[in-house]
Backbone as CSV, one residue per row, in Angstrom:
resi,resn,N_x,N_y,N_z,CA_x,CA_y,CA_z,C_x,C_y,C_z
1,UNK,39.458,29.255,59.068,40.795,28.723,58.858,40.830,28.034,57.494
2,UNK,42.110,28.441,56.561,41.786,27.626,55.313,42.541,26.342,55.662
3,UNK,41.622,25.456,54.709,42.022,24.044,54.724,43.271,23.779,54.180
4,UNK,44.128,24.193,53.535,45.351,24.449,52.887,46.359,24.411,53.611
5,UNK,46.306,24.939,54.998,47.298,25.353,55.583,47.583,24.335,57.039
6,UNK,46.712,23.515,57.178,46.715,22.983,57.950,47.152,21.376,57.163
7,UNK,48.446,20.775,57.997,48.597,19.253,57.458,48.434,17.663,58.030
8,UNK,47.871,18.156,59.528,47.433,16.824,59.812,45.443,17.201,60.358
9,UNK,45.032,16.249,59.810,43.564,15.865,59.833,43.127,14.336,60.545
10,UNK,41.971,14.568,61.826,41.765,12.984,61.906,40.104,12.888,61.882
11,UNK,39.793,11.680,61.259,38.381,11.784,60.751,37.608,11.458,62.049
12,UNK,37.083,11.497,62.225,35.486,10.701,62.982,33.882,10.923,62.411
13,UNK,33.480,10.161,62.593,32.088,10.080,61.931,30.906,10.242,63.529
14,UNK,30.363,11.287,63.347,29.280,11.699,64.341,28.750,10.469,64.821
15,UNK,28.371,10.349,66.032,27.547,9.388,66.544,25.750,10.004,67.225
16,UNK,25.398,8.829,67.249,24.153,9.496,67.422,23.995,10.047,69.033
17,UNK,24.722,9.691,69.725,25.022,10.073,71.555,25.162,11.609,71.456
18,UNK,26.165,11.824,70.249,26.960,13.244,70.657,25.829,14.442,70.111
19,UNK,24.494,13.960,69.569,23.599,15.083,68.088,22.396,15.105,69.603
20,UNK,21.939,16.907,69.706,21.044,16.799,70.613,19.848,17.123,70.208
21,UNK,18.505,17.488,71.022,17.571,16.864,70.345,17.384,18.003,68.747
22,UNK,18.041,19.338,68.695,17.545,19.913,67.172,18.414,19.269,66.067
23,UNK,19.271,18.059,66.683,19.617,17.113,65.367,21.254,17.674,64.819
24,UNK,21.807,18.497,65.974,23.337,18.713,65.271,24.029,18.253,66.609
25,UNK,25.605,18.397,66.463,26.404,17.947,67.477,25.983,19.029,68.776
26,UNK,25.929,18.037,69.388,25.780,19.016,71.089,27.253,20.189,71.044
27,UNK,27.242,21.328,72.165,28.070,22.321,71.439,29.136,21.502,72.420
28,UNK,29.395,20.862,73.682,30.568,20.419,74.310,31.568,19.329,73.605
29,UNK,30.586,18.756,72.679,31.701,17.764,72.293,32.677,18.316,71.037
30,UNK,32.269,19.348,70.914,33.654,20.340,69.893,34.808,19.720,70.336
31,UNK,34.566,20.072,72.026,36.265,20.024,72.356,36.707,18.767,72.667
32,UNK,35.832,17.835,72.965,36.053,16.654,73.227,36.737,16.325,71.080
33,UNK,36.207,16.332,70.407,36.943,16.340,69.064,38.179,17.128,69.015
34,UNK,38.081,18.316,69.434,39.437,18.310,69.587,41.108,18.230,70.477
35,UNK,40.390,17.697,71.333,40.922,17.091,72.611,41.203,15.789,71.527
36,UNK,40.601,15.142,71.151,41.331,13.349,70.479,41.698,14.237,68.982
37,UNK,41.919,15.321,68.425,42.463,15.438,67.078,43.701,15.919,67.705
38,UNK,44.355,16.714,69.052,45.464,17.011,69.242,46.174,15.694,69.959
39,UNK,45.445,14.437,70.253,46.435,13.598,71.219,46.788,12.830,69.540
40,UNK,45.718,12.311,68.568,45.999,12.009,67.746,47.394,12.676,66.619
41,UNK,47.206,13.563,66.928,48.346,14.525,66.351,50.057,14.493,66.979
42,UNK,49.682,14.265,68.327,50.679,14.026,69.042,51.343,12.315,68.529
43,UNK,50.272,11.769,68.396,50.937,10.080,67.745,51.566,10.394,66.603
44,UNK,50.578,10.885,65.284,51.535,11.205,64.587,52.882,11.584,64.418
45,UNK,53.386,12.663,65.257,54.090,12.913,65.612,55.279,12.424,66.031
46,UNK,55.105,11.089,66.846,56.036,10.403,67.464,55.859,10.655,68.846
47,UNK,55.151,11.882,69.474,55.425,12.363,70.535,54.614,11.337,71.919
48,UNK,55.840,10.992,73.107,55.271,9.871,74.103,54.546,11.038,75.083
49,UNK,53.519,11.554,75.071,52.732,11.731,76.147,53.016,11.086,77.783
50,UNK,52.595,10.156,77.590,52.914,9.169,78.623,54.320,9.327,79.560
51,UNK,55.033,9.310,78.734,56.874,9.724,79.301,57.084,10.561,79.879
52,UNK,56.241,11.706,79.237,56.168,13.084,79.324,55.544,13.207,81.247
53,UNK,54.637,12.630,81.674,54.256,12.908,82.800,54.967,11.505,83.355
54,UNK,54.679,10.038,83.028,55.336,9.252,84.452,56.681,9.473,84.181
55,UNK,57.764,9.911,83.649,59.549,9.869,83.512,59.788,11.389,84.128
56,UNK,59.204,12.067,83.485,59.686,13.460,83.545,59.105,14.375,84.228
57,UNK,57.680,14.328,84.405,57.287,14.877,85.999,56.484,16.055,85.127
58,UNK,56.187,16.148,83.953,55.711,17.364,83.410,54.377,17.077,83.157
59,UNK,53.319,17.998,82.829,51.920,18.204,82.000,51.636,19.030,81.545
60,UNK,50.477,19.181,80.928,50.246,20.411,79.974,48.943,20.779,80.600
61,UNK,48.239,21.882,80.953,47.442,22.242,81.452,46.526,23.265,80.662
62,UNK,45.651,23.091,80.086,44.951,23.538,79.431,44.351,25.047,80.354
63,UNK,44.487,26.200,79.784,44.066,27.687,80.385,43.059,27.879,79.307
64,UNK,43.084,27.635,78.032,42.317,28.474,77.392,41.803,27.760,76.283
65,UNK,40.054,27.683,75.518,39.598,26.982,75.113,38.469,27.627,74.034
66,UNK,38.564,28.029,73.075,37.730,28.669,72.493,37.097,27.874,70.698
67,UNK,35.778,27.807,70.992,34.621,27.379,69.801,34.060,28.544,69.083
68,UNK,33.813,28.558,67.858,33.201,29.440,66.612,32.511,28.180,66.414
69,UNK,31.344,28.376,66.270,30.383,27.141,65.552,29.897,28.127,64.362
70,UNK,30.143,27.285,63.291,29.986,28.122,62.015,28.713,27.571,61.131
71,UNK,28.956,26.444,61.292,27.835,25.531,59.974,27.422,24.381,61.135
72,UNK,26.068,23.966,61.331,25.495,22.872,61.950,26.505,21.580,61.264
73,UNK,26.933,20.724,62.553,27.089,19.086,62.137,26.125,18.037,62.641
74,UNK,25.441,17.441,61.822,24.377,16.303,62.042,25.201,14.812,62.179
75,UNK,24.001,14.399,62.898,23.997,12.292,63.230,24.930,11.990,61.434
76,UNK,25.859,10.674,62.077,26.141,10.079,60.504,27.264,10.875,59.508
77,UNK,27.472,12.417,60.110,28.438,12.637,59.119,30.036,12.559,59.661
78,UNK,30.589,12.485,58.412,32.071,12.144,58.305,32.881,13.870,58.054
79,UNK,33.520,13.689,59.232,33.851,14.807,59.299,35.660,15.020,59.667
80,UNK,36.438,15.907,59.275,37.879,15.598,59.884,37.844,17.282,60.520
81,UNK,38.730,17.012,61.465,39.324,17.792,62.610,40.651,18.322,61.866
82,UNK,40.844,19.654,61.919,42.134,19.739,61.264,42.877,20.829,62.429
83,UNK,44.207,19.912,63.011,45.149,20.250,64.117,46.747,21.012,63.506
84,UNK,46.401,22.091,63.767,47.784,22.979,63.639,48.419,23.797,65.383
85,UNK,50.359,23.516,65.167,50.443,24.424,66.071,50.863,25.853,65.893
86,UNK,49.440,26.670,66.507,49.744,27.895,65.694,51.152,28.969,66.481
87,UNK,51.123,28.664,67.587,51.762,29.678,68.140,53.054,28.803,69.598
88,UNK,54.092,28.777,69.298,54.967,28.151,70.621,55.459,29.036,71.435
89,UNK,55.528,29.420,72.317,56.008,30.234,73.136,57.022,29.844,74.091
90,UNK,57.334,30.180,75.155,58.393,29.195,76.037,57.813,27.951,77.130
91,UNK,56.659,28.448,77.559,55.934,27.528,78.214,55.115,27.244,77.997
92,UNK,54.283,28.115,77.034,52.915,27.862,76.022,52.467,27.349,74.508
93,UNK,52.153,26.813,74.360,51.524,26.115,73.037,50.286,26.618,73.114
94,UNK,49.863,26.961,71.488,48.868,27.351,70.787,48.279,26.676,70.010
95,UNK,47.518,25.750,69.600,46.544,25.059,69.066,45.601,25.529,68.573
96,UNK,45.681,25.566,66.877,44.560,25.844,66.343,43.558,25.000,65.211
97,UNK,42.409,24.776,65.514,42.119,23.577,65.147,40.696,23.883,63.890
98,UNK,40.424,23.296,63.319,39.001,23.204,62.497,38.400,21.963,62.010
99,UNK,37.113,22.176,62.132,36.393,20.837,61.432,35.799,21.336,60.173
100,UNK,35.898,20.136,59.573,35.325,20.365,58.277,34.639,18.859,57.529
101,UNK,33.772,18.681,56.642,33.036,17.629,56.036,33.802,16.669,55.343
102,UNK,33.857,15.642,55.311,35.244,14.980,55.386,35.272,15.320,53.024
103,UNK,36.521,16.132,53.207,36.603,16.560,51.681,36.384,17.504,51.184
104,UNK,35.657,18.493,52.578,34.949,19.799,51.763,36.103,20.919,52.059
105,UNK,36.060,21.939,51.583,36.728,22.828,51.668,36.152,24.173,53.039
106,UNK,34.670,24.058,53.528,34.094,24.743,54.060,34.596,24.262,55.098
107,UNK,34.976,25.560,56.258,35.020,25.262,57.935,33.478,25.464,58.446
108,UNK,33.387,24.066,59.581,31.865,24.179,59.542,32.390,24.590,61.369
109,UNK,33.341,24.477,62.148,33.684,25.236,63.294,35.297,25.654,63.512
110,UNK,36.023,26.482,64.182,37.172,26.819,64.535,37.345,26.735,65.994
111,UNK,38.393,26.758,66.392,38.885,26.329,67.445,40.051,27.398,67.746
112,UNK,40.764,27.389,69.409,41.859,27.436,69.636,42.105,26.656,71.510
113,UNK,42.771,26.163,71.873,43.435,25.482,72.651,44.846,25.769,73.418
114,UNK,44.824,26.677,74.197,46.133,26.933,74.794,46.699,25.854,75.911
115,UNK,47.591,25.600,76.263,48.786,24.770,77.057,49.616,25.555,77.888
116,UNK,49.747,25.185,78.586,50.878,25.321,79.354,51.369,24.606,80.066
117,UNK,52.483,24.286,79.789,53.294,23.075,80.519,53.637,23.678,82.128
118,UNK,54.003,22.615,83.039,53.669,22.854,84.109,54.764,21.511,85.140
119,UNK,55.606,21.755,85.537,55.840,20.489,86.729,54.774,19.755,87.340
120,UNK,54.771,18.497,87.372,53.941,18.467,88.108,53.446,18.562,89.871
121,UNK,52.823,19.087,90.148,52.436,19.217,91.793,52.989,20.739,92.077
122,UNK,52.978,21.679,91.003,53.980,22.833,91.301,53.424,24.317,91.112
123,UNK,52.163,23.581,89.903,51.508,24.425,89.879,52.032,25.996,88.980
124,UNK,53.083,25.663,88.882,53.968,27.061,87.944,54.131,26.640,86.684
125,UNK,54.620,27.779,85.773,54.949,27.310,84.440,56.362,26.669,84.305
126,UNK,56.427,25.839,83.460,57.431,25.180,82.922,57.801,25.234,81.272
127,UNK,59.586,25.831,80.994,59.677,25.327,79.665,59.366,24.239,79.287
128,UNK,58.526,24.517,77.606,58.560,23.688,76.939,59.790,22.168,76.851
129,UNK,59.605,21.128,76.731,60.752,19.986,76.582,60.846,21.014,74.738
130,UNK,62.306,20.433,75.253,63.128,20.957,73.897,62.644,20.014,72.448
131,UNK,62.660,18.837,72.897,62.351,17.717,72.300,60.777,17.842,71.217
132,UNK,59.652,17.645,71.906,58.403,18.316,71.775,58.554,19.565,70.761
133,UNK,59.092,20.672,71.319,59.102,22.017,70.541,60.056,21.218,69.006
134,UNK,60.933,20.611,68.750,61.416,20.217,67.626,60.762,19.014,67.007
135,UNK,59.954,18.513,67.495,58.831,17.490,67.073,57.862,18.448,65.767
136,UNK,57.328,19.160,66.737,56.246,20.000,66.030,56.968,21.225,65.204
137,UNK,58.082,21.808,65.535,58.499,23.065,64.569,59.050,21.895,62.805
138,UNK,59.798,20.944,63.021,59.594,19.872,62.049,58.572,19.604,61.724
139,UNK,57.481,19.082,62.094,56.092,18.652,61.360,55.732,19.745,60.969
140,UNK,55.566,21.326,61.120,54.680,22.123,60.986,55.559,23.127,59.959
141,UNK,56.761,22.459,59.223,57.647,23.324,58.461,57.068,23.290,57.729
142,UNK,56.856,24.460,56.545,56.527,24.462,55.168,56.202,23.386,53.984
């Protein structure tokens, strides 16, 4: 994914919990990074999560979850997460995400993250909130 195209980034700096013993990030906490670069993204945003399930009865349910590990990340480095929405559909969101060295131009993994919104207790799909979909088609304009 080029770094260019993507406009919100959130940093974190590796901890030594998450590096296993050959000294790079364990491969599960990818998503745990990008699990906090899309809620972070969502702040940016403006967008209330929170509202979203206790007011309105909705959630987003994660179906689909996919890692490219490209370049090892070690203990100590500073690294940013870079969160785009690639694809909206009517009940689905597409999330596509990358890490990279905090400044470098190299993707050291890629990502994608599917959604689907959902009533809650219902178990079926649900449109997107209108609201949400004009949150992100605004942030993600040109």
């Amino acid at each position: 994914m080029n770094r260019d195209h993507i406009k919100f980034f959130h940093e974190l700096r590796v901890r030594y919990a998450e590096v296993d013993s050959q000294g790079v990030v364990f491969n599960a906490h990818y998503l745990t990074y990008f699990d906090t670069a899309i809620t972070e993204y969502m702040r940016n945003i403006n967008y209330d999560y929170q509202t979203l399930v206790s007011e309105r009865g909705l959630d987003f349910h994660l179906i689909k979850s996919t890692v490219e590990y490209l370049h090892p990340i070690g203990f100590d480095e500073l690294i940013e997460i870079g969160v785009t929405a690639d694809k909206i559909g009517r009940s689905s969101l597409t999330w596509a995400l990358a890490i990279y060295r905090e400044g470098a131009t190299e993707c050291l993994a890629k990502g994608e993250i599917v959604w689907v919104c959902s009533r809650i207790g219902t178990k079926k799909s649900h449109r997107l909130p209108e609201d949400f979909v004009q949150l992100i088609s605004e942030y993600e304009k040109p």
